[in-house]
ROSE-4610 file (N, C-alpha, C; in Angstrom, 1 decimal, always signed):
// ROSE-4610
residu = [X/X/X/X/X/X/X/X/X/X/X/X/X/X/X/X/X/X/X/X/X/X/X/X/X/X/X/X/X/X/X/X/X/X/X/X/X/X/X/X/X/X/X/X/X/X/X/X/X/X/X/X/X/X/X/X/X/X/X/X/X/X/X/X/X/X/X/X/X/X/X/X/X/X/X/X/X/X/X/X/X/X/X/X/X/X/X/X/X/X/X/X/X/X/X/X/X/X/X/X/X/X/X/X/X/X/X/X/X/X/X/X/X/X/X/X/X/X/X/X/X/X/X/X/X/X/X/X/X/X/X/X/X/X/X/X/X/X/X/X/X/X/X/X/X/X/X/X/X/X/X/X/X/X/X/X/X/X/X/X/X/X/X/X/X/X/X/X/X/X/X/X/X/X/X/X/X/X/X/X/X/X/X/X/X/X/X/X/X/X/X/X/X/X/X/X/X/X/X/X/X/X/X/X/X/X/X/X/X/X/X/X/X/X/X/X/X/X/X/X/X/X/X/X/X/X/X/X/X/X/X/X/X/X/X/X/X/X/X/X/X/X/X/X/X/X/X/X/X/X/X/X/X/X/X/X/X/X/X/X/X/X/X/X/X/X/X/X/X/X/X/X/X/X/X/X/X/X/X/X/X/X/X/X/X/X/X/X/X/X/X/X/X/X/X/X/X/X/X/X/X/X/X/X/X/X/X/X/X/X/X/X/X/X/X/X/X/X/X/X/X/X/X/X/X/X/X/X/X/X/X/X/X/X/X/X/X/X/X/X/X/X/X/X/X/X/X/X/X/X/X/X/X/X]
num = [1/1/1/2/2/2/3/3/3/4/4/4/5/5/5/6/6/6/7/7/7/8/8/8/9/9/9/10/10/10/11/11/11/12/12/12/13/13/13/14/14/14/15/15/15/16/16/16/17/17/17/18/18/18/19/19/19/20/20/20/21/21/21/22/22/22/23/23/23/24/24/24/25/25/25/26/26/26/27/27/27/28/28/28/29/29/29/30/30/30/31/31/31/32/32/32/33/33/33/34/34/34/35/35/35/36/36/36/37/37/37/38/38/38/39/39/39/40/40/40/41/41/41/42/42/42/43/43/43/44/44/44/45/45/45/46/46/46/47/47/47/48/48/48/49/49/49/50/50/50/51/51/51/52/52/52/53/53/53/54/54/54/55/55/55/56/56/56/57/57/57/58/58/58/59/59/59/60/60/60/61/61/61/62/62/62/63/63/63/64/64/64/65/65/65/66/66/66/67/67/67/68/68/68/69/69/69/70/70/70/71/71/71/72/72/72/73/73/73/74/74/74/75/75/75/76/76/76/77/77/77/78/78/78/79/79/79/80/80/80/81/81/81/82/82/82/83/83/83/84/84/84/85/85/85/86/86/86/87/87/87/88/88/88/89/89/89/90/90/90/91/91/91/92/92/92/93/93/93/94/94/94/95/95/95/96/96/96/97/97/97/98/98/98/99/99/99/100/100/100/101/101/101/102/102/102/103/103/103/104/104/104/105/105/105/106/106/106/107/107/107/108/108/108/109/109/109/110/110/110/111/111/111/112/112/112/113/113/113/114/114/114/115/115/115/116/116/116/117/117/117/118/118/118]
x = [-44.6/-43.2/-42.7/-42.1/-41.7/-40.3/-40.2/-39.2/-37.6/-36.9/-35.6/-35.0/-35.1/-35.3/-35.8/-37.2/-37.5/-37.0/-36.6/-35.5/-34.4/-33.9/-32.4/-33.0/-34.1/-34.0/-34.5/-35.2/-35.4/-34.4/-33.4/-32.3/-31.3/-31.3/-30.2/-30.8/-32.3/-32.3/-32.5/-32.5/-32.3/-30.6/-29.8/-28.3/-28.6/-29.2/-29.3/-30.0/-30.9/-31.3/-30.7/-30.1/-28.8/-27.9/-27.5/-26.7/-27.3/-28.2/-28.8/-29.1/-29.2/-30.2/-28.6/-27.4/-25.7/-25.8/-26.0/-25.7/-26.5/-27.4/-28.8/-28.4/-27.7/-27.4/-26.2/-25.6/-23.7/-24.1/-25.2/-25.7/-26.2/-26.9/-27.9/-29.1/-29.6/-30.9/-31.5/-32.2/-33.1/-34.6/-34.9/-36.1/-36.0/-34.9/-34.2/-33.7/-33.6/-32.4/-33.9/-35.3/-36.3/-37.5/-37.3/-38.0/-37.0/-36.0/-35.1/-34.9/-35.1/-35.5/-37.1/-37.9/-38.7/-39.0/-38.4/-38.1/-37.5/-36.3/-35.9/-36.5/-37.3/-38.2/-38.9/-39.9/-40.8/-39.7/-38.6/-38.2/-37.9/-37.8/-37.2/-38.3/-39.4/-40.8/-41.0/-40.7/-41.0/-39.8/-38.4/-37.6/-38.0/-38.3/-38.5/-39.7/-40.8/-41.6/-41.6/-39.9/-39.4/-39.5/-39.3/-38.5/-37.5/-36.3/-35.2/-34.5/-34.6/-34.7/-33.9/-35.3/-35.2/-34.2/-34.3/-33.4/-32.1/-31.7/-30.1/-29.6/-30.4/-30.2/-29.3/-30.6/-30.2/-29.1/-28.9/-27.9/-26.4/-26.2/-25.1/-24.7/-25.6/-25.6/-24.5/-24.4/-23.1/-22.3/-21.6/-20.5/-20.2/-21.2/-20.9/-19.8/-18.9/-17.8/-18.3/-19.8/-20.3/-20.2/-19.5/-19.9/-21.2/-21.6/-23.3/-24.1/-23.9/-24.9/-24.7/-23.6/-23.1/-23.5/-23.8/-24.4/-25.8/-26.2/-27.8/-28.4/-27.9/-27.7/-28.2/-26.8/-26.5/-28.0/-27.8/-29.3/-30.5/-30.7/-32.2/-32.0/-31.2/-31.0/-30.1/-30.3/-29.5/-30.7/-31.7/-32.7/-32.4/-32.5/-32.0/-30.3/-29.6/-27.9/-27.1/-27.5/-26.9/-25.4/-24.9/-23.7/-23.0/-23.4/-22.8/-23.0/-24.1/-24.2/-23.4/-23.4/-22.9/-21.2/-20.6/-19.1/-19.2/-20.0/-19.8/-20.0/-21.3/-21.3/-20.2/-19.4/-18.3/-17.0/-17.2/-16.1/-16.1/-17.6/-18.0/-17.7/-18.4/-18.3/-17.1/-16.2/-14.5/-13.7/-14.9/-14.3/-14.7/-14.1/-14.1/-16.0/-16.6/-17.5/-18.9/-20.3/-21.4/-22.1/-20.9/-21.4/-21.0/-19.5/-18.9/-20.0/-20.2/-21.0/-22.6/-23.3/-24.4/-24.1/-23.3/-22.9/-23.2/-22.3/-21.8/-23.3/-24.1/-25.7/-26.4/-26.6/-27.3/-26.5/-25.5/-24.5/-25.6/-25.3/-25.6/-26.8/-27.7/-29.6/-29.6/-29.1/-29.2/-28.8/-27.6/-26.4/-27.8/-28.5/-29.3/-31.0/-30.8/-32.3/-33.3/-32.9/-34.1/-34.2/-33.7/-33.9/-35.3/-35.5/-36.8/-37.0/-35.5/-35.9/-35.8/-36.5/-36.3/-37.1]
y = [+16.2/+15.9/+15.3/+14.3/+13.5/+14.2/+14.1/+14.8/+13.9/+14.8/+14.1/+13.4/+13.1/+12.1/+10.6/+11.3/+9.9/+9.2/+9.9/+10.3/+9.7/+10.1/+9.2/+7.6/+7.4/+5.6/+5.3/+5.9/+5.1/+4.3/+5.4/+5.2/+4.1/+4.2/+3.3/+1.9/+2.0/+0.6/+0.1/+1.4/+0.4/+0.1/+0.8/-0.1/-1.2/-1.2/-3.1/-3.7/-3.1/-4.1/-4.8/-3.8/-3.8/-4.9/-5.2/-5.7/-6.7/-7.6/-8.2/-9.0/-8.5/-8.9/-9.6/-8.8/-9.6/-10.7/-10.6/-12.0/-13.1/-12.7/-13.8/-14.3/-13.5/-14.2/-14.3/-14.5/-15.3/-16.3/-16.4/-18.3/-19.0/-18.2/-18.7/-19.1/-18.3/-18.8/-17.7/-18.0/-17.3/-16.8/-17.1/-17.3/-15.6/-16.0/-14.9/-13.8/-13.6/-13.0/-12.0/-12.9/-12.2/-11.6/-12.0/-10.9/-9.4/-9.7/-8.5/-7.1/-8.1/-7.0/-6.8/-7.2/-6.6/-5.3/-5.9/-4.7/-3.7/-3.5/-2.4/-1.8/-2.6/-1.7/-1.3/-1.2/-0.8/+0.6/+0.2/+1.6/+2.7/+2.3/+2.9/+3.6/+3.4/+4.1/+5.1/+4.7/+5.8/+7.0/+6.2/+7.5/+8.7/+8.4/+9.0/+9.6/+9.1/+10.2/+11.6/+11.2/+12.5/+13.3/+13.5/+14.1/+14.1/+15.4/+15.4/+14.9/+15.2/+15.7/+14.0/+13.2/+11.7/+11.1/+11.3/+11.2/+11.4/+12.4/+12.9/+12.3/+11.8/+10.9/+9.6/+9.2/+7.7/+7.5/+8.4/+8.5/+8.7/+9.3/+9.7/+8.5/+7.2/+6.0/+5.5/+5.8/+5.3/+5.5/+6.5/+6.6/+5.7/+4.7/+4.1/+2.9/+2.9/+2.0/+0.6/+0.1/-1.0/-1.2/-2.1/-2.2/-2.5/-3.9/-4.3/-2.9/-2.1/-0.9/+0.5/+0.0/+1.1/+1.1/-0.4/-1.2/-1.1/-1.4/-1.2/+0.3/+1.3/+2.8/+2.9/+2.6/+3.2/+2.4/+1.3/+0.7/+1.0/+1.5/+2.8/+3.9/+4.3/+6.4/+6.0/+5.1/+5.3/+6.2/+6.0/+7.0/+8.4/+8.6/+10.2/+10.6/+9.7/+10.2/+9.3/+8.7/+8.0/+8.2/+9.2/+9.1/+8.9/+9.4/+8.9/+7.3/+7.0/+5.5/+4.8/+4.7/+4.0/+3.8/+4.9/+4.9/+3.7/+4.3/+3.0/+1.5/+1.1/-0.2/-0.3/+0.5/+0.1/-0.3/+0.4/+0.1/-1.5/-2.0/-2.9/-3.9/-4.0/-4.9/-4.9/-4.2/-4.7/-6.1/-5.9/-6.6/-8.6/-9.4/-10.6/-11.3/-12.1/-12.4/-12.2/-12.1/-12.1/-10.7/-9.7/-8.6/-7.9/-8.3/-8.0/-8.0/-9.6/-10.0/-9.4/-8.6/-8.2/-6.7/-6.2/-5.2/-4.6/-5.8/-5.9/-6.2/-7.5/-6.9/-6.0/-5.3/-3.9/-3.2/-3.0/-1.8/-2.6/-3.7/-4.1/-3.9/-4.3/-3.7/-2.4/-1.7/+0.1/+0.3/-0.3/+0.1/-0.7/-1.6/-2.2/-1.4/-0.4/+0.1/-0.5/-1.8/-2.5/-2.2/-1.2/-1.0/-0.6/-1.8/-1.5/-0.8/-0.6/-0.5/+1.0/+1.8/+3.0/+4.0]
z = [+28.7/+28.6/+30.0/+29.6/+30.7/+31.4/+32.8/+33.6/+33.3/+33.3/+33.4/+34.0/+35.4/+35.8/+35.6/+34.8/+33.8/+33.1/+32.1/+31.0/+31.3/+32.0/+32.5/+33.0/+33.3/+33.9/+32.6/+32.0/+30.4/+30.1/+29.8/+28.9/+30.2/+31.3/+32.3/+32.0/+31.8/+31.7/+30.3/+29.4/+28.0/+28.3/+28.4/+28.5/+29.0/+30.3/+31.0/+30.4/+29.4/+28.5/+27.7/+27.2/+25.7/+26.3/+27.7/+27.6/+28.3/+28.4/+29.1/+27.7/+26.6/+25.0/+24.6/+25.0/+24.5/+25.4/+26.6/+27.1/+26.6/+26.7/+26.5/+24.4/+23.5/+22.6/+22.3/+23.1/+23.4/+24.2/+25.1/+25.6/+24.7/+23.8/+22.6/+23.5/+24.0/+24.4/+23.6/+22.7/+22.0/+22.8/+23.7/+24.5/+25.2/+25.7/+26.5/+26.0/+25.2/+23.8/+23.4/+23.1/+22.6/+23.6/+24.3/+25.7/+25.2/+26.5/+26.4/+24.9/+23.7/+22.2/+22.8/+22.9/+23.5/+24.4/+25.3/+26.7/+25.7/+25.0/+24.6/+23.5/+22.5/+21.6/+22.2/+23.9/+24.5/+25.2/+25.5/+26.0/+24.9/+23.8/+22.7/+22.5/+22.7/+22.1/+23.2/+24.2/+25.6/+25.4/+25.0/+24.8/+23.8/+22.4/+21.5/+21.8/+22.7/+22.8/+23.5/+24.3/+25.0/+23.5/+22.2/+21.0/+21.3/+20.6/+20.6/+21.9/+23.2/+24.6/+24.5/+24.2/+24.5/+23.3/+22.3/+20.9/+21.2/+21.5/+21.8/+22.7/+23.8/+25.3/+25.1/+24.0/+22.9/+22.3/+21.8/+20.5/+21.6/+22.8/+23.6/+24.0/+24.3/+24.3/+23.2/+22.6/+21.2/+21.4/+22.8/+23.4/+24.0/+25.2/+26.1/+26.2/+27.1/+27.2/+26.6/+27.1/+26.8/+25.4/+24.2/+23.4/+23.1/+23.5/+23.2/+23.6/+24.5/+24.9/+23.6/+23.2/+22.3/+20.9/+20.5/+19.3/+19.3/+20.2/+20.4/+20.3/+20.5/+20.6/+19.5/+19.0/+17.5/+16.5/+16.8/+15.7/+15.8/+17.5/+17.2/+16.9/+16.9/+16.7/+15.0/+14.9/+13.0/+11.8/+12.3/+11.4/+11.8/+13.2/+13.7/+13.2/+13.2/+13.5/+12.5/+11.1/+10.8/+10.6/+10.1/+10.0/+11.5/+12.6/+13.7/+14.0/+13.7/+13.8/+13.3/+11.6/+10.6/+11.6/+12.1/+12.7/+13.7/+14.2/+15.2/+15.3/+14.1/+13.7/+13.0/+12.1/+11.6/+12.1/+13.3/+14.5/+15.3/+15.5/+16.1/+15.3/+13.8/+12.8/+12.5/+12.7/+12.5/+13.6/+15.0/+15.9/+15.7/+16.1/+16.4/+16.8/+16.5/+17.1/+16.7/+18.2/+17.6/+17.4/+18.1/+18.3/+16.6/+16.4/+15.1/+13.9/+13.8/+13.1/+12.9/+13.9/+14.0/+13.7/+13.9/+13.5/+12.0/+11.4/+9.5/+9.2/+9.8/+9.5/+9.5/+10.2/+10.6/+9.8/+9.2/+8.1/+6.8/+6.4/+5.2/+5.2/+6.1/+6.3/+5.6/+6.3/+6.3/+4.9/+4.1/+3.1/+1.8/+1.9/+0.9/+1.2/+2.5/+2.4/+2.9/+3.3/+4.3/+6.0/+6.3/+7.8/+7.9/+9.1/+9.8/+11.4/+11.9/+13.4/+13.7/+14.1/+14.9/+14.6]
Protein backbone atom coordinates (compact mmCIF):
# COMPACT_ATOMS: atom_id res chain seq x y z
CA UNK A 1 0.00 0.00 0.00
CA UNK A 2 1.13 3.13 -1.14
CA UNK A 3 1.75 5.98 1.54
CA UNK A 4 -0.43 9.02 1.67
CA UNK A 5 1.60 11.22 0.71
CA UNK A 6 1.75 9.31 -2.40
CA UNK A 7 -1.77 9.31 -2.67
CA UNK A 8 -2.20 12.83 -2.45
CA UNK A 9 0.45 13.72 -5.51
CA UNK A 10 -1.34 11.03 -7.57
CA UNK A 11 -4.43 12.67 -7.36
CA UNK A 12 -2.61 16.69 -7.46
CA UNK A 13 -1.36 15.78 -10.51
CA UNK A 14 -4.29 14.06 -12.08
CA UNK A 15 -6.13 17.61 -11.47
CA UNK A 16 -3.10 19.21 -13.54
CA UNK A 17 -3.68 16.78 -15.79
CA UNK A 18 -7.44 17.23 -15.91
CA UNK A 19 -6.85 20.56 -16.54
CA UNK A 20 -3.97 20.54 -18.77
CA UNK A 21 -6.31 17.72 -21.11
CA UNK A 22 -9.20 21.22 -20.95
CA UNK A 23 -6.80 23.43 -22.26
CA UNK A 24 -5.12 21.38 -24.72
CA UNK A 25 -8.92 20.61 -26.24
CA UNK A 26 -10.34 24.36 -26.13
CA UNK A 27 -6.83 25.07 -28.55
CA UNK A 28 -7.88 22.01 -30.43
CA UNK A 29 -4.58 20.58 -30.50
CA UNK A 30 -5.47 17.08 -30.50
CA UNK A 31 -1.71 16.05 -30.16
CA UNK A 32 -1.67 17.59 -26.89
CA UNK A 33 -5.22 16.97 -25.77
CA UNK A 34 -4.01 13.02 -26.32
CA UNK A 35 -0.75 12.73 -24.34
CA UNK A 36 -2.39 14.46 -21.32
CA UNK A 37 -5.67 11.48 -21.51
CA UNK A 38 -2.79 9.48 -21.41
CA UNK A 39 -1.00 10.85 -18.38
CA UNK A 40 -4.39 10.61 -16.58
CA UNK A 41 -5.44 7.03 -17.51
CA UNK A 42 -1.79 6.09 -16.22
CA UNK A 43 -2.59 7.97 -12.94
CA UNK A 44 -5.96 6.59 -12.70
CA UNK A 45 -4.52 3.12 -12.61
CA UNK A 46 -1.94 4.05 -9.85
CA UNK A 47 -4.90 5.64 -7.82
CA UNK A 48 -7.23 2.66 -7.87
CA UNK A 49 -4.53 0.53 -6.95
CA UNK A 50 -4.53 2.40 -3.60
CA UNK A 51 -8.42 0.50 -3.45
CA UNK A 52 -10.99 2.39 -1.68
CA UNK A 53 -8.15 4.66 0.10
CA UNK A 54 -7.20 5.72 -3.61
CA UNK A 55 -11.11 5.51 -5.00
CA UNK A 56 -12.56 7.91 -2.45
CA UNK A 57 -9.47 10.31 -3.04
CA UNK A 58 -10.82 10.30 -6.78
CA UNK A 59 -14.18 10.59 -6.45
CA UNK A 60 -13.62 13.86 -3.60
CA UNK A 61 -12.11 15.29 -6.81
CA UNK A 62 -15.91 15.92 -8.12
CA UNK A 63 -15.98 18.56 -5.56
CA UNK A 64 -13.16 20.57 -6.95
CA UNK A 65 -13.80 24.27 -7.86
CA UNK A 66 -12.06 23.31 -11.19
CA UNK A 67 -14.78 22.31 -13.39
CA UNK A 68 -12.57 20.34 -16.10
CA UNK A 69 -10.87 18.72 -12.79
CA UNK A 70 -14.29 18.03 -11.47
CA UNK A 71 -15.53 16.43 -14.98
CA UNK A 72 -12.66 14.37 -15.29
CA UNK A 73 -13.22 12.99 -11.53
CA UNK A 74 -16.41 12.21 -12.05
CA UNK A 75 -15.73 10.05 -15.51
CA UNK A 76 -13.24 7.76 -13.71
CA UNK A 77 -15.03 7.10 -10.35
CA UNK A 78 -18.58 6.87 -12.37
CA UNK A 79 -18.26 2.92 -12.10
CA UNK A 80 -17.39 3.34 -8.16
CA UNK A 81 -20.00 6.47 -7.42
CA UNK A 82 -22.29 6.74 -10.18
CA UNK A 83 -25.02 8.38 -8.80
CA UNK A 84 -22.61 11.05 -7.43
CA UNK A 85 -21.09 11.23 -10.79
CA UNK A 86 -24.16 11.29 -13.03
CA UNK A 87 -24.96 14.87 -10.63
CA UNK A 88 -22.22 16.35 -11.58
CA UNK A 89 -21.95 15.59 -15.35
CA UNK A 90 -25.37 16.80 -15.25
CA UNK A 91 -24.44 20.01 -13.73
CA UNK A 92 -21.52 20.42 -16.31
CA UNK A 93 -23.65 19.29 -19.36
CA UNK A 94 -26.12 22.03 -18.44
CA UNK A 95 -23.31 24.58 -18.92
CA UNK A 96 -22.31 26.48 -22.37
CA UNK A 97 -19.39 24.94 -24.43
CA UNK A 98 -16.78 22.06 -24.83
CA UNK A 99 -16.85 21.00 -21.41
CA UNK A 100 -20.92 21.15 -21.48
CA UNK A 101 -20.89 19.25 -24.48
CA UNK A 102 -18.50 16.39 -23.18
CA UNK A 103 -20.31 16.22 -20.34
CA UNK A 104 -24.01 15.30 -22.14
CA UNK A 105 -21.53 12.62 -23.92
CA UNK A 106 -20.17 10.82 -21.14
CA UNK A 107 -24.19 10.90 -19.58
CA UNK A 108 -25.39 9.54 -22.90
CA UNK A 109 -22.26 6.83 -23.01
CA UNK A 110 -23.17 5.66 -19.46
CA UNK A 111 -27.26 6.22 -20.00
CA UNK A 112 -26.93 3.75 -23.45
CA UNK A 113 -24.42 1.30 -21.50
CA UNK A 114 -21.35 1.83 -23.60
CA UNK A 115 -19.02 3.13 -20.89
CA UNK A 116 -15.63 2.12 -21.23
CA UNK A 117 -13.52 4.24 -18.83
CA UNK A 118 -12.69 3.34 -15.19
Amino acid sequence: MMTCNKLQILIKRFAVAAKAHYVAMEEMDAERAERQAVVISRLFEGIVREGDAGRDALLALTDDDNPAVAGMAAVYSMRYSPERCIRMLRRLAAEEGLLGFRAAMALQKWEAGEWEIG
